[in-house]
N, C-alpha and C positions, 0 to 999 in steps of 0.2 A: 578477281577484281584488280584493275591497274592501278598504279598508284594515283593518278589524275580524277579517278574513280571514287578513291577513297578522300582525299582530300576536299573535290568538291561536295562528298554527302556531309563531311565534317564541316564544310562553309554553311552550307546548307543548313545542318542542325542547330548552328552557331547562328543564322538569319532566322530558323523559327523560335530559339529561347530569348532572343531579344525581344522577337514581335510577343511573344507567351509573358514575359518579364514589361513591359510596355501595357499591354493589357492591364494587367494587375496591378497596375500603380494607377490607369486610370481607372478602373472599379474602386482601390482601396479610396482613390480621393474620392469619389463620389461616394463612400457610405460612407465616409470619415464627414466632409458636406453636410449628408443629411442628419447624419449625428446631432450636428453640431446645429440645425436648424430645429431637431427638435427638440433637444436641449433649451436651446432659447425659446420656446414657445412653453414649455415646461413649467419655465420661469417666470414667462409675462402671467401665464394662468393664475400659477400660485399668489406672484405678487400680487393679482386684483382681488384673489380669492379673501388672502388674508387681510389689503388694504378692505373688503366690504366687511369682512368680518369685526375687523377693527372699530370699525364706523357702526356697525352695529353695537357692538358696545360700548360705544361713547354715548349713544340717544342714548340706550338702556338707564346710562349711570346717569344721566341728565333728567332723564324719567323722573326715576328713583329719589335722584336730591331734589327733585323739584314738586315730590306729594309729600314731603317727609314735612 
């Protein structure tokens, strides 16, 4: 192998770990993305969950003081 041989497969390898390195930052950002969206939806859930559950027990105690 010539030297010009060896240098360009090292260009070479040097152009596919960029493109390999490039990839993976845009894969990480898109889970990191959806992470982060279902994350927030996580949160809208629970918050309605426990805002109905809340509200359910507000009638309840209104029930209650209101046969007493």
């Amino acid at each position: 192998m010539t030297r010009e041989e060896v240098l360009r497969a090292i260009k070479d390898a040097e152009i596919a770990a960029t493109e390999t390195l490039s990839n993976a930052k845009k894969e990480a950002s898109q889970i990191v993305s959806q992470a982060r969206q279902n994350a927030s939806e996580i949160l809208t859930a629970g918050k309605s969950t426990s805002e109905s559950e809340a509200q359910s027990l507000i009638s309840e105690a209104r029930a209650s003081a209101g046969s007493e």
